[in-house]
N, C-alpha and C positions, 0 to 999 in steps of 0.2 A: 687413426693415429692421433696423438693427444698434441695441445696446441704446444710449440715452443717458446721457448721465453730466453731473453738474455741478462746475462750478469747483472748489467744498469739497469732493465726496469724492473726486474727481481729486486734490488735496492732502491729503486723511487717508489715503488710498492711499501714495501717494509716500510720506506720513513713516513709517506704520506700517511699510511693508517697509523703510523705513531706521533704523529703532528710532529714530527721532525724532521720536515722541508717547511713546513710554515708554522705558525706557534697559531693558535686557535683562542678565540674570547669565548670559551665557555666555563662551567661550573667547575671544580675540581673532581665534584665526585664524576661525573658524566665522564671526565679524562680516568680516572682511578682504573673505571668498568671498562673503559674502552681497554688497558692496559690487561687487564681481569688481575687489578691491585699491579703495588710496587713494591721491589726487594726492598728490604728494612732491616737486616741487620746493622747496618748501619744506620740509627736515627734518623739522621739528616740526608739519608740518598734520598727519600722521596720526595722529600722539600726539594731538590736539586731537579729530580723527574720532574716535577710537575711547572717547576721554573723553565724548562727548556722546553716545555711545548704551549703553554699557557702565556697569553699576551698578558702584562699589566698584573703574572700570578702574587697573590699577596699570602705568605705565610699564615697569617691568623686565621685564613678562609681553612685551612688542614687542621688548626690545634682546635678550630670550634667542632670541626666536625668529629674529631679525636674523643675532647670534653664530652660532645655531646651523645657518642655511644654511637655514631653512623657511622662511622668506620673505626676499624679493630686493629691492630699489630697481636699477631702471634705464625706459633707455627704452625706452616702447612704443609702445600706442594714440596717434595723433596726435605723434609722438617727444615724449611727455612723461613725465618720471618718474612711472612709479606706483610704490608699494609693494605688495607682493601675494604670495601664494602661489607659492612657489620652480614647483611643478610646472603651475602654468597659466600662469607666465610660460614656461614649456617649447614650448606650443604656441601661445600668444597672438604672442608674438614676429614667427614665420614672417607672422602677419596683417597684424600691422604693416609688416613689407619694404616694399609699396609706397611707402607715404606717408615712410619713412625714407631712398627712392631716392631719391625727388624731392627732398629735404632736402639728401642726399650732392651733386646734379647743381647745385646751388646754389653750395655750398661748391666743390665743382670748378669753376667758372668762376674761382672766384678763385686758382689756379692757376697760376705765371707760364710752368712746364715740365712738372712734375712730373705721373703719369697717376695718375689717385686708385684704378686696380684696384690698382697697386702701391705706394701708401700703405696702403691695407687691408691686404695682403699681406704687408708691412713691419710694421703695427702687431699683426699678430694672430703673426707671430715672435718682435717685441718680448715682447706679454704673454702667451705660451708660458711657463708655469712660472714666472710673474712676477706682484707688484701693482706698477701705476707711478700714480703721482699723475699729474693732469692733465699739470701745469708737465714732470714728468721725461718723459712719454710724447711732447709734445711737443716737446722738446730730441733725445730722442732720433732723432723721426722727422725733425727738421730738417738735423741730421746727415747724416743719408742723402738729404735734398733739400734742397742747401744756396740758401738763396733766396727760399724758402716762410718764410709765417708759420706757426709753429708752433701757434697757436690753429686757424687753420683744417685744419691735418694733424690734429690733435685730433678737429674736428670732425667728417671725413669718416672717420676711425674710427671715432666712436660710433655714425657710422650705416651702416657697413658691418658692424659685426659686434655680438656678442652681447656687452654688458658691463655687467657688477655693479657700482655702486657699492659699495664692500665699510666694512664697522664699521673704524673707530668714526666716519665720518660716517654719520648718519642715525640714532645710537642718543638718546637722550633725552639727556641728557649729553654726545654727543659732538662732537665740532669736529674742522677741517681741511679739506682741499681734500679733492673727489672723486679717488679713488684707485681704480683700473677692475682687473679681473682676469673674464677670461674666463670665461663662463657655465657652460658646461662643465668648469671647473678647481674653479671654484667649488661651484654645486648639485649637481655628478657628470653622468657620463655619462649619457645615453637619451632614447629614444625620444619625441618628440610623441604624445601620449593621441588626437590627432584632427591630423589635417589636412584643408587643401586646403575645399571646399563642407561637408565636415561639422564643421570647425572654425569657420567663418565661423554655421552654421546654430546653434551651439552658445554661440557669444558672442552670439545674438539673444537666443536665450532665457535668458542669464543677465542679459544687460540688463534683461528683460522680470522676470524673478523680483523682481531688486532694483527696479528703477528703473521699472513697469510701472503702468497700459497708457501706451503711448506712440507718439507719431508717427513713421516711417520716418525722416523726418529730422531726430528726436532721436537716434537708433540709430544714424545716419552720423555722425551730427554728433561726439556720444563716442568714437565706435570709430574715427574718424578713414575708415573705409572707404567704398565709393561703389557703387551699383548692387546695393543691399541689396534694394531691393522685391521683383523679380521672385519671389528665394529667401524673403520672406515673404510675399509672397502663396502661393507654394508651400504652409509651413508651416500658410498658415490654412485652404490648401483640403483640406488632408490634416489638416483637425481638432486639428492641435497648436496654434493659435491663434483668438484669437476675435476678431472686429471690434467698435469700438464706437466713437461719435460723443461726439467732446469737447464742450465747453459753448461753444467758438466756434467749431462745425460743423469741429473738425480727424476726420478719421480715423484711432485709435487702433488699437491690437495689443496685447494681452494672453496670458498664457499661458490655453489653457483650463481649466476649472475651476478655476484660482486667484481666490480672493474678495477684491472691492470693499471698503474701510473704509463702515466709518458715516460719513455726514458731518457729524454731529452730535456724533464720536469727541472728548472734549477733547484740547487740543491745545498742553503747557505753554510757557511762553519757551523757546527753544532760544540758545546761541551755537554756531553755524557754523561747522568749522574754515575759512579761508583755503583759497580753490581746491576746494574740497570740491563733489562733482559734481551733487548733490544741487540744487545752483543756478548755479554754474559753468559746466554748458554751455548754450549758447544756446539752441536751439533746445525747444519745451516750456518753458520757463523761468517761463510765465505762470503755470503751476499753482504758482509759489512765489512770484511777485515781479512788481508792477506795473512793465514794463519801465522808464516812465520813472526809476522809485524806482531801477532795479538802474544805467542807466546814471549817476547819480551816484555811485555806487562803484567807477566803473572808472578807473584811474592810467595817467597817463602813460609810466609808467615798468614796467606792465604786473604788478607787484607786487598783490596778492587781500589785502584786507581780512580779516578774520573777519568771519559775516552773522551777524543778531540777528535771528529770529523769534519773532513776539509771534501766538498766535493762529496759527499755520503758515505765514504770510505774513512776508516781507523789511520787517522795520522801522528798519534801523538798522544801524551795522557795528561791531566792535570790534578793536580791538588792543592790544598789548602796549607797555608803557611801562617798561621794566627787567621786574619780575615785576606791575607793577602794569597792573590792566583799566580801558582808557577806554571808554565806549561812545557812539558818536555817534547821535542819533533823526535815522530821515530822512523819517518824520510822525507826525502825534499818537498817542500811547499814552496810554489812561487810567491812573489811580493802579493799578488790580488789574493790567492789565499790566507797569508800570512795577517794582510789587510784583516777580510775577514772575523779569522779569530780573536783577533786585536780588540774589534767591538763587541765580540760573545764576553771577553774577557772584562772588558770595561762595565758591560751590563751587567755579568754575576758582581765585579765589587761594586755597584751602586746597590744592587740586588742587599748584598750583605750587610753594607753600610747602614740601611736604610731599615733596616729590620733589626 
């Protein structure tokens, strides 16, 4: 019979491997990986990610490494921007194809002539030895398919082929439209570190290192991929995995021999960057947030709050008012928690101020 776990150290688990019960003095990139990358649709979530676990974190430490081609913005997992490490967007990528096809066969329908293997084909000529911003890349492909809406030639390029958002959008400081330039032009040439069953078997268990132990379809659910169990029941039967029963009878995966939090571990106010995975994706999400509490943060307009954990738990959301922090309660917080937040909030505006 598999070991039991309860609700609080299922959430001092999750924070501790996401240094969110204590903020940690290491590198950014070492944080990125432990993450396996940050959502970045929003520019600025990751600067906010890496703020909330990182002691003393300084902005320009992300745009050097941005500049410098070791870590990448584009899409991936799920065709969503992450930010991440240049060399594992190298072989995460290929993962992604599926769910990027299906994405592409969308945009193809809307289509009035034009065959989307030869807009691929067209745009990945275009951005040969090139950066084109959105707007130019789609002018250009319109060009050559006169008729087509240029947004959606855009967009069955992004998900036909490998591309960088490139600096200076995406650096702390920076502005502009997205401006794409080729994976390959970009981070350099080579090889994928993994493919195929042992790349798929290798994004389990980084999920499972960061984000761990966890139900199959939290694992799908992140990685955007589908028909993951069989390959981790594999893992668990061949001892690289361990089984363990959640506090609402789910069936959990963990790396083995990686250690359980105390549940008793304090656990200080957090702010939550925006889209930040840690509560972002659906499924497992209990271990941080009374569903009903989380679906009153969700917009219409599909735009991510920043989340306010009091206690490890979803209490609240915050955003940005020019440089100033609003923070909304979405239930009771005692004075010591409210304490707390008070000072998470005082450190994002010196955070701001100061940068």
């Amino acid at each position: 019979m598999s070991r039991a776990i309860t609700l609080r150290q299922w959430n001092r688990t999750l924070l501790s491997r996401q240094h969110l019960a204590r903020r940690i003095d290491e590198d950014a990139i070492e944080v990125l990986d432990r993450c396996v990358g940050l959502q970045s649709q929003d520019p600025r979530a990751a600067f906010f990610g890496l703020w909330s676990r990182i002691e003393g974190f300084d902005p320009t430490e992300l745009d050097d490494l941005l500049v410098g081609r070791d870590v990448v913005r584009m899409a991936l997992l799920r065709s969503t921007v992450f930010l991440i490490d240049a060399e594992d967007a190298r072989w995460i990528r290929p993962l992604a194809g599926p769910t990027l096809r299906r994405e592409l066969s969308v945009h193809a329908r809307r289509l009035a002539d034009a065959d989307a293997e030869q807009v691929v084909a067209d745009a990945e000529e275009l951005l040969t030895g090139a950066a084109l911003s959105v707007g130019e890349l789609g002018r250009l492909l319109a060009q050559r398919h006169p008729g087509e809406n240029p947004a959606t030639l855009t967009a069955i390029a992004r998900c036909g082929l490998p591309l960088v958002q490139v600096p200076p959008r995406g650096l702390w400081r920076g502005r502009g439209t997205p401006t794409y330039r080729l994976f390959d032009e970009w981070a350099g040439p080579g090889e994928p570190a993994v493919a195929d069953d042992s790349a798929r078997a290798d994004l389990v268990r980084l999920y499972l290192r960061g984000f761990g132990p966890a139900t199959v379809d939290a694992i799908q659910t992140w990685s955007g991929l589908t028909g993951l169990r069989p390959l981790v029941e594999r893992l668990e039967a061949d001892w690289e995995l361990q089984k363990l029963t959640g506090p609402h009878g789910e069936t959990l995966y963990d790396l083995e021999g990686l250690g359980l939090a105390d549940p008793d571990l304090p656990a200080p106010a957090r702010l939550v960057a925006p889209f930040d995975h840690v509560i972002g994706i659906a499924a497992d999400r209990v271990r941080v947030a009374d569903p009903e509490l989380f679906r009153r943060t969700v917009t219409a307009n599909g735009r991510s709050p920043g989340f306010v954990l009091v206690d490890g738990f979803l209490a609240g959301t915050w955003r940005l008012e020019g440089d100033e922090v609003r923070v909304d309660y979405l239930r009771e917080v005692d004075r010591a928690g409210r304490g707390e937040v008070d000072d998470e909030v005082d450190r994002l505006r010196e955070f701001l101020a100061a940068r």
